[in-house]
N, C-alpha and C positions, 0 to 999 in steps of 0.2 A: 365495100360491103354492098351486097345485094339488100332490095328492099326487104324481102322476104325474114332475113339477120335482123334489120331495123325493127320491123313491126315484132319479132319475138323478145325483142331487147324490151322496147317499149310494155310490152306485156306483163313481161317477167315485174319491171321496176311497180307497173301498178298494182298486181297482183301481191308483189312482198309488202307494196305500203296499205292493200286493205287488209292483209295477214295480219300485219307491225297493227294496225286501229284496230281490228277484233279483238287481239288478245291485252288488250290497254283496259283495264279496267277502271270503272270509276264510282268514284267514291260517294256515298250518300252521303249529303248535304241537307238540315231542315235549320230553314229558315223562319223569322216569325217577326220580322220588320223590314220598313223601306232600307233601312241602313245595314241592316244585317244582308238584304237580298244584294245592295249595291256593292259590299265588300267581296261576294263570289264572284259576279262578272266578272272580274279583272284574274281570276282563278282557270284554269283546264283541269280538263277529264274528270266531270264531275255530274251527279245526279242530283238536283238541288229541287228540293219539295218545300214548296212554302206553304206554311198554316193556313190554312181555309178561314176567310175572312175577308173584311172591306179594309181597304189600306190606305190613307186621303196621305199626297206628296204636296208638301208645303215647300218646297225646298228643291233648289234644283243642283245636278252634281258639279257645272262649272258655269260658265256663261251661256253656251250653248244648248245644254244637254241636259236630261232629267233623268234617265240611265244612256249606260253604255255597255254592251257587253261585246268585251275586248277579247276574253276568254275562249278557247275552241275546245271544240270535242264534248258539248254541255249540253244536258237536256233537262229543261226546266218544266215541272210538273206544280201548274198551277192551277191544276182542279179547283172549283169552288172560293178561287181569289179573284177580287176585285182590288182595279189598283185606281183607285180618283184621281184626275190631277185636275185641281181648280184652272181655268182661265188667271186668273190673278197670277196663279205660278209661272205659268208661260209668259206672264210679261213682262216678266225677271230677264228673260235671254235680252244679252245685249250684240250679241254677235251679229254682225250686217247678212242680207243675202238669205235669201231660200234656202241655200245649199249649204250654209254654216250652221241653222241652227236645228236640230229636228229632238221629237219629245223621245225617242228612243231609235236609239245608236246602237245597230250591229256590225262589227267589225271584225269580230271569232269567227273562225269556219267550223263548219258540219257542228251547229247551234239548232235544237230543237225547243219550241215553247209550246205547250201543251196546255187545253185547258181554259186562260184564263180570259178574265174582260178584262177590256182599259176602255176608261172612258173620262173623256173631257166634261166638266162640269160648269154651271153657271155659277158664279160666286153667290146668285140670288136666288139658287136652286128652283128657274128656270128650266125645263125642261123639253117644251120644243118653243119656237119663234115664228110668231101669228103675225107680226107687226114689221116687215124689216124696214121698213123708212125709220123706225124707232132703232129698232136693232142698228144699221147701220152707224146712225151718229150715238149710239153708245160705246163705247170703248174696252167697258167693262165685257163687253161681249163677245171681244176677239184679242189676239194675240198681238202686241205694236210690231206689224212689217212681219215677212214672209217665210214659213218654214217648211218643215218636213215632220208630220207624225212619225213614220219612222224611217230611217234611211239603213241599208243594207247593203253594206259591200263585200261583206265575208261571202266566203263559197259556199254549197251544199247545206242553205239555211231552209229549216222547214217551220212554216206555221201551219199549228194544227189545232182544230175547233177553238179556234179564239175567237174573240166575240169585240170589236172597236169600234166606238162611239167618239167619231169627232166632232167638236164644235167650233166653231169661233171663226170662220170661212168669211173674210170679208175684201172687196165688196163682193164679188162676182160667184161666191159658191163654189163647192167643190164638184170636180167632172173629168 
């Protein structure tokens, strides 16, 4: 086979599989809790709108993790949501390493989140940190040992106007 054969083969195969994703329809999804949001991840081809609101995650989805979306072909319309997760939650992860634990998990391909804020909170509703010789030897103010806000290895993932507030960067800051 000449190259020529090759690259129209190649073609053809990508060109039918954005055909085959165009004509996939998907399904509206409304959401109106952390628990109800956490059940679609794990879900495809779907359009999932969650209630406009402040959402505080007390609770994390395994040792590691505080969501995961596992799910592909999903576009998450979180206009006008806020999703809290106290410091105290994150210190629930027991899983060792940077790279085991992060506060949201993308694993689904071609995943769009639209819209929302996350943001880390002080459990003392603290708001910024004047003092880090204080801050540091408080505990309450960071995560125990090393993560990832969010770790992303799905393909063709977009974030779009979201708005992240982390805290809890100890010792050395985030950069």
């Amino acid at each position: 086979m000449n190259k020529q054969v090759i690259f129209l083969v190649i073609l053809c195969v990508v060109y039918a599989e954005d055909i085959a994703r165009a004509g996939t329809t998907h399904e509206t999804v409304k959401v109106s809790s952390v628990q109800d949001l956490r059940q679609v991840m794990t879900k495809s081809h779907q359009h999932i709108e969650m209630v406009p609101g402040t959402y505080v995650v007390s609770d994390l989805l395994d040792s590691r993790t505080v969501f995961h979306l596992s799910g592909s072909d999903n576009v998450y319309d979180l206009s006008d949501v806020t999703i809290q997760i106290p410091l105290s939650t994150l210190r629930k992860m027991t899983s060792r390493g940077a790279h085991g634990r992060a506060t949201y998990r993308i694993t689904g391909d071609r995943i769009t989140l639209k819209g929302g804020t996350f943001e880390n909170t002080y459990d003392d509703e603290t708001i910024k940190v004047t003092d880090f010789g204080s801050y540091n030897q408080n505990s309450m103010y960071h995560p125990a040992g090393g993560m990832n806000e969010m770790s992303i290895s799905g393909d063709d993932v977009q974030i779009i106007a979201c708005k992240l507030t982390v805290r809890g960067s100890f010792p050395y800051g985030y950069g």
